[in-house]
N, C-alpha and C positions, 0 to 999 in steps of 0.2 A: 883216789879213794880205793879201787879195786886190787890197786899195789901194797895198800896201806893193809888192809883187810888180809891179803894172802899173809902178809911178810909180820904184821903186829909194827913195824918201824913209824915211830913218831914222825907226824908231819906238819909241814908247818906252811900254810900259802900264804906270801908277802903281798902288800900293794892289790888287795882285794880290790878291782872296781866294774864286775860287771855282775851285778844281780843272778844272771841266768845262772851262774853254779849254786844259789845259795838253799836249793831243795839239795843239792847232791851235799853239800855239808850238813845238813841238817840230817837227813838223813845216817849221815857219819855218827854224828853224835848220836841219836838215838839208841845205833850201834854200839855204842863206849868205845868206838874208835879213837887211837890217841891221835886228834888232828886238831890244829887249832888254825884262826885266820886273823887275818887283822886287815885295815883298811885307812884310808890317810883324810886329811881335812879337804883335800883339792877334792875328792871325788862325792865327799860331803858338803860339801859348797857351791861348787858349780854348777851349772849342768852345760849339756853338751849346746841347746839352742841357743843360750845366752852369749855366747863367748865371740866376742866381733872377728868378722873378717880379717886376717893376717895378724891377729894379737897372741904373737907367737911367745908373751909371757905367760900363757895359760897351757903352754904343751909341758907335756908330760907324758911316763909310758909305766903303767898302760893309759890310753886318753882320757880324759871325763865323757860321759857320758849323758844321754838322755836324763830330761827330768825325771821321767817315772822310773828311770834304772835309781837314780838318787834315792828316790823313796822307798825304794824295796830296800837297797842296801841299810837305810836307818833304820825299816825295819829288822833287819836281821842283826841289826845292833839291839834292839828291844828284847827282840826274840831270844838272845844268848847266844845266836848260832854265828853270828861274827864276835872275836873273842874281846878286843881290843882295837884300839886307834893309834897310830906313827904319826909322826909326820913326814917323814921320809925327805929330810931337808936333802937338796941339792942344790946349791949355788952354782954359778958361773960368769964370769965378766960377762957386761953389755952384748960385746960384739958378737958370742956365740947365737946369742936370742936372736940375730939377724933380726929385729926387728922392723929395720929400712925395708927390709925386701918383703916381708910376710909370708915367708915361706917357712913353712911347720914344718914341708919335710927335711929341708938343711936344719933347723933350728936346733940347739940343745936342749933334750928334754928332759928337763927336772923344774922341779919350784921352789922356792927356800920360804919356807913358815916354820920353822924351829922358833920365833920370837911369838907368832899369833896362832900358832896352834892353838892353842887354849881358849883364845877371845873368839875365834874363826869359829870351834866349834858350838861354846857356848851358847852365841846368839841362836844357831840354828837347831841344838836341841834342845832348849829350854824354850824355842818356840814347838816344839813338839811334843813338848810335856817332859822332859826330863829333869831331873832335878839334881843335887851336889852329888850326892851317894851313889849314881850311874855314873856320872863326870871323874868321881875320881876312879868308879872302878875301870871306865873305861880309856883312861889315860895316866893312872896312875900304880892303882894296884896292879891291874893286867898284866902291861908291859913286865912291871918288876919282875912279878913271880915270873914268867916265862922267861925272861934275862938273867933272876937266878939269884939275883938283889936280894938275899933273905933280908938285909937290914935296912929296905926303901920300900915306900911307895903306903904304906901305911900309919896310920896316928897309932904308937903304942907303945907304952912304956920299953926303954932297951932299944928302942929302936932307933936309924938315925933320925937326927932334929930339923930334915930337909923341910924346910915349909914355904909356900906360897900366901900372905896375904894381897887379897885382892878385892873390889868393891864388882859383884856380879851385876851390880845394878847402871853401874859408870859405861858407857859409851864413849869412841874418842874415835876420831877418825887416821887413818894408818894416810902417812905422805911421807918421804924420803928424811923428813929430818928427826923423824921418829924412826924409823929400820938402825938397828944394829949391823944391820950385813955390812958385809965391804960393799958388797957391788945392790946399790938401788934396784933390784930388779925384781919385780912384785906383781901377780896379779891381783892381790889383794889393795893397793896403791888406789885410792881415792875413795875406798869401802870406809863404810859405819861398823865400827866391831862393837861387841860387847862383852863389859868384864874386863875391868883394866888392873892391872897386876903393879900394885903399886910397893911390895918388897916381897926378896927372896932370902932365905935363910939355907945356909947349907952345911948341916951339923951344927945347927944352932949359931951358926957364924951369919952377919949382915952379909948378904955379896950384893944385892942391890938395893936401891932405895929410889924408888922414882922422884923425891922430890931435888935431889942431886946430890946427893951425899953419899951416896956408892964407896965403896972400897976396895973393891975390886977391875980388872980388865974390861971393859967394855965388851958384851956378850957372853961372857961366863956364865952370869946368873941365868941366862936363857937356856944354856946348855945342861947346867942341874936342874931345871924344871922341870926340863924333854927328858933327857938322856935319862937321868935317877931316879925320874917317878914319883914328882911329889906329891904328897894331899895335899886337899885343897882345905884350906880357912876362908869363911867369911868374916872380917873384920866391918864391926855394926858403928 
């Protein structure tokens, strides 16, 4: 921030996940400092007590953190002072998870939620009062405009035809033969999600259809969701 401040150079902190900066951003902004942050679903999901002994599919860097770090972080999602949500997918075959052995520090640390980002989040801030219009600014318009997407991430005539229907109300539970990944390797792996995403549209094109009628690659549609910034439709 004090670099940002001298110099005016745009900045941007990835992989927000410890609360304690979120006065020194906030402060930034007040400033009209151009700084912006964003923060992933592992560190909105988790917390750091919960996570069992040697369940080295929940490591990640930076770590999750304490309950109460979680709740600040949402709040600073509320507050405007965290900008946006990633999901900062990282995959890996099994074996790097070392999982046999539980050891976090050998283990590879990434999580892969490009496919539940969106249900991951959902359940958790709409149990905190958020509603569609936060959801998509914070996963969908955000991202875009800061990626530069003039023609994503928003419903507007001219724009592209990227859409999500989904039932916000639908529950389903995440097990290996619902992951798209290659490699099973999930902390989210026997979770209750909510909000199930049952087609994706990508410039007005079908690329999935959950009832199985898809026509496209297996995991693509997942990939325009995350990666392009879609809004979100409730389909009643």
């Amino acid at each position: 921030m004090r670099l940002c401040r001298e110099t005016r150079c745009p900045v941007h902190v990835v992989h927000l996940s410890s609360a304690s900066s979120i006065e020194t951003r906030r402060r930034a902004k007040q400033e009209g400092l151009p700084v912006t942050a964003e923060t992933c679903p592992h560190y909105l999901c988790f917390a750091a007590e919960s996570i069992p002994d040697g369940a080295t599919e929940y490591k990640c860097a930076p770590p999750s953190r304490e309950q109460q770090n979680r709740e600040q972080l949402w709040q600073g999602l509320f507050d405007g002072v965290i900008d946006f949500i990633i999901t900062d997918h990282s995959p890996c075959i099994p074996a790097l998870k070392q999982h046999e052995k539980g050891d976090f520090m050998a283990a590879w640390g990434g999580i892969a939620s490009l496919q539940l980002g969106l249900s991951a989040i959902w359940g958790e801030a709409r149990a905190r009062g958020a509603d569609l219009t936060r959801m998509a600014r914070w996963m969908s318009e955000g991202p875009a405009r800061f990626a530069g997407l003039s023609k994503k991430g928003r419903l507007q005539r001219g724009l592209d035809a990227d859409l999500l229907v989904w039932d916000p109300d639908a529950s389903f539970q995440v097990t290996p033969e619902r992951l798209f990944f290659r490699h099973k390797v999930s902390p989210y792996l026997g979770r209750t999600l909510l909000g199930f995403p049952s087609r994706t549209l990508l410039r007005g094109q079908l690329v999935y259809d959950a009832s199985g009628q898809a026509t496209t690659a297996v995991g693509a549609p997942f990939l325009a969701s995350a990666a392009l910034g879609q809004p979100l439709l409730h389909r009643s």
